[in-house]
MISE-350008 format. One record per atom (N, C-alpha, C): residue in three letters; x, y, z. Coordinates in steps of 0.2 Angstrom, whole numbers, padded with zeros to 4 digits, always signed. Layout:
// MISE-350008
ALAXYZ
...
//
This chain:
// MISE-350008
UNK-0079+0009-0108
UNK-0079+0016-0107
UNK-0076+0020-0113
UNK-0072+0017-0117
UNK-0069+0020-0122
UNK-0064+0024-0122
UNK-0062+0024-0114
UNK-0055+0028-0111
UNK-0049+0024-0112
UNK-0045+0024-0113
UNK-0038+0021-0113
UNK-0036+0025-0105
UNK-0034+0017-0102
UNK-0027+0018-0097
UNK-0020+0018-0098
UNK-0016+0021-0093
UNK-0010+0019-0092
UNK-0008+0013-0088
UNK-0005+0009-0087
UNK-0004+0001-0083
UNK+0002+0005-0080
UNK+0002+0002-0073
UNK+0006+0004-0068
UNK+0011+0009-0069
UNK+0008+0017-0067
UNK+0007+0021-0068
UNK+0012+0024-0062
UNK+0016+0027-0062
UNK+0019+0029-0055
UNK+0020+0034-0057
UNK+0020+0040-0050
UNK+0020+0046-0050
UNK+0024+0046-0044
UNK+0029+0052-0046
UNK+0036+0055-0043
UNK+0034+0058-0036
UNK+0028+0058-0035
UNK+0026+0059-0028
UNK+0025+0055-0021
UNK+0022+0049-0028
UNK+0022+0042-0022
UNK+0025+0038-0023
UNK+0029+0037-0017
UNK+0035+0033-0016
UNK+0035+0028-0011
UNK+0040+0022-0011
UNK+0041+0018-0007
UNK+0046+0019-0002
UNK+0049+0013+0002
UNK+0057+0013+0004
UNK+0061+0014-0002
UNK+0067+0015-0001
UNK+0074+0016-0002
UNK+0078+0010-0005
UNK+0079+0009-0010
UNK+0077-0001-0012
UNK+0085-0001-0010
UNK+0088-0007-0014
UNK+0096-0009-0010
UNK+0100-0004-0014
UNK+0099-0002-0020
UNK+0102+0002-0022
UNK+0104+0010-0021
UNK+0100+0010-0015
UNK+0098+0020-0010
UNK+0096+0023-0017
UNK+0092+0020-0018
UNK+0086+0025-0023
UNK+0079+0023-0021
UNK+0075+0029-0022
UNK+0067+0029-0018
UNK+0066+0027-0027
UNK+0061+0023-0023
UNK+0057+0017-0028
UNK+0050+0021-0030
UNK+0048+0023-0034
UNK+0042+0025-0036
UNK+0036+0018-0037
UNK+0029+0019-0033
UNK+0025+0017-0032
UNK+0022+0014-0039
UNK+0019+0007-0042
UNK+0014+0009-0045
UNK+0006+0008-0045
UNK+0002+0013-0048
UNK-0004+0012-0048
UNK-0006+0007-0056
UNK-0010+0002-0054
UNK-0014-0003-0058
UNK-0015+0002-0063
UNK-0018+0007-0063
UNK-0021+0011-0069
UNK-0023+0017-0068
UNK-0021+0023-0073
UNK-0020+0029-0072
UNK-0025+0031-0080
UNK-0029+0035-0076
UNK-0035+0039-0082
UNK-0032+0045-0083
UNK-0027+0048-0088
UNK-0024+0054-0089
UNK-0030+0059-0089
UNK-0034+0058-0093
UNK-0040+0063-0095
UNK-0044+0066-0090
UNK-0045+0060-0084
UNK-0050+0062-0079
UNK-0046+0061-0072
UNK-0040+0061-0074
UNK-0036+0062-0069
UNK-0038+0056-0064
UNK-0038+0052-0063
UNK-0043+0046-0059
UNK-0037+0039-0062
UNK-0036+0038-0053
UNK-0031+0032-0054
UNK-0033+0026-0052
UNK-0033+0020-0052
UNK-0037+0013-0050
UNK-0032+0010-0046
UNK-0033+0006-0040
UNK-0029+0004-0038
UNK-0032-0004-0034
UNK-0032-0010-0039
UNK-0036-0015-0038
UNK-0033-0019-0031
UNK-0038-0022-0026
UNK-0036-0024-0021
UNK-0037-0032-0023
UNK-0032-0037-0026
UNK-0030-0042-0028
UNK-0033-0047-0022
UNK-0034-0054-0026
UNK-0038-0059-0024
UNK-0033-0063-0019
UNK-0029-0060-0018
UNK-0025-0063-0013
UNK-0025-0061-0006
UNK-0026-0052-0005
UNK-0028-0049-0001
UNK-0036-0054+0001
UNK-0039-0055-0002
UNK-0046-0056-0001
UNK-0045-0062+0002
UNK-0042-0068-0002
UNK-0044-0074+0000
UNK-0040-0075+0006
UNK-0035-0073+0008
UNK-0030-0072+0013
UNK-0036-0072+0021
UNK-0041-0068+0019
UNK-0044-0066+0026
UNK-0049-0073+0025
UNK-0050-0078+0022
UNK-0054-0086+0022
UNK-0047-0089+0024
UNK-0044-0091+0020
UNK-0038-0097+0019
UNK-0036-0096+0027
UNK-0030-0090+0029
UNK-0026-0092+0034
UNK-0032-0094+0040
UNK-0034-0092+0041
UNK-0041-0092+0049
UNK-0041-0101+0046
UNK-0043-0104+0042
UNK-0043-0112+0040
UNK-0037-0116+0041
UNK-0031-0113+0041
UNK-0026-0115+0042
UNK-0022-0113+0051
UNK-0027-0112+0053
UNK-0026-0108+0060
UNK-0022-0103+0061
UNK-0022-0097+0057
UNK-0015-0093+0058
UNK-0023-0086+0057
UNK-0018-0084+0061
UNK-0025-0076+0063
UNK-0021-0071+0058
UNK-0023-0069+0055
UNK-0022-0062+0050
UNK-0022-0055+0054
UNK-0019-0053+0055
UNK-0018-0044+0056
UNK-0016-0039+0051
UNK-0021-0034+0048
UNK-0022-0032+0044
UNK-0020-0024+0048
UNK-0016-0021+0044
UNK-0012-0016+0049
UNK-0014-0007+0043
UNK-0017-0003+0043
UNK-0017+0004+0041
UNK-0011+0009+0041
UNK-0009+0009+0036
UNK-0005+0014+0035
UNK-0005+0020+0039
UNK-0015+0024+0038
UNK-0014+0030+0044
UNK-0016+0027+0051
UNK-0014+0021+0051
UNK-0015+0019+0060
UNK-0008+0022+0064
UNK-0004+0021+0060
UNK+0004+0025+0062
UNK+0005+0031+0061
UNK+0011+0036+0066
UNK+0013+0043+0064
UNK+0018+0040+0061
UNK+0021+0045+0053
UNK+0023+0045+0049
UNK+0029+0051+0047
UNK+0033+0050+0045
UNK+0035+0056+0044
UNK+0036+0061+0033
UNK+0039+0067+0034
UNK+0038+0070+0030
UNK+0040+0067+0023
UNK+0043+0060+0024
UNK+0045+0057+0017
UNK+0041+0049+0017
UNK+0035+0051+0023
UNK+0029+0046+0025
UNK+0033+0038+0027
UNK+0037+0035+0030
UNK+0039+0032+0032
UNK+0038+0033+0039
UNK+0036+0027+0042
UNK+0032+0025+0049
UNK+0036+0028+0054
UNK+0037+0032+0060
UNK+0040+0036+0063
UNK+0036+0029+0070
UNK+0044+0025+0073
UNK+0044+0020+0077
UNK+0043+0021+0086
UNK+0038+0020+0086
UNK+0038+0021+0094
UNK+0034+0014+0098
UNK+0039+0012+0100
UNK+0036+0005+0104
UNK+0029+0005+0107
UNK+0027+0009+0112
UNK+0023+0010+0117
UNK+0017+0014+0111
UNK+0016+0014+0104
UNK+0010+0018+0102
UNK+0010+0012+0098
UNK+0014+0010+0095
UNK+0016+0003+0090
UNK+0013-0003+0091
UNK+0014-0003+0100
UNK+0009-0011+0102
UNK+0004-0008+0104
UNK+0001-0004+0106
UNK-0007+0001+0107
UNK-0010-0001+0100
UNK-0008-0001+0093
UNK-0012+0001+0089
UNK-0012-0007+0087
UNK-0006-0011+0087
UNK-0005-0019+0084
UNK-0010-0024+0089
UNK-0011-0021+0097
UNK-0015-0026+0101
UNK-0023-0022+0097
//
């Protein structure tokens, strides 16, 4: 492409949990295109193989969506038993 990227690139807006040290952990993206504004974020071969191997191994995979949960305003999972097993079953 002839573009240069940035290598895990984090931005002050996306964040994780709270690490052991009570500081919010900033997210990284695999690759950030400053120019086109355009950020890359590769879904690794581990994710992928994970859905062949474990089912081989007899262990059933539950793959869970971040907006399958309500969240709150610092996006951390807002816990409610009775919506929690609704959405896990």
């Amino acid at each position: 492409m002839g573009i240069v990227s940035s290598r895990q690139k984090k931005f002050g807006f996306f964040v994780g949990d709270i690490n052991k040290n009570r500081k919010v952990v900033k997210l990284p993206f695999d690759g950030y295109y400053e120019e086109l504004k355009v950020a890359v974020q590769y879904s690794a071969i581990q994710h992928i193989e994970s859905r062949q191997i474990l089912p081989q191994q007899n262990i059933q995979l539950i793959e869970l969506s971040y907006s399958d949960f309500n969240h709150d305003k610092q996006n951390k999972i807002i816990r409610n038993t009775d919506i929690d097993e609704g959405i896990v079953r």
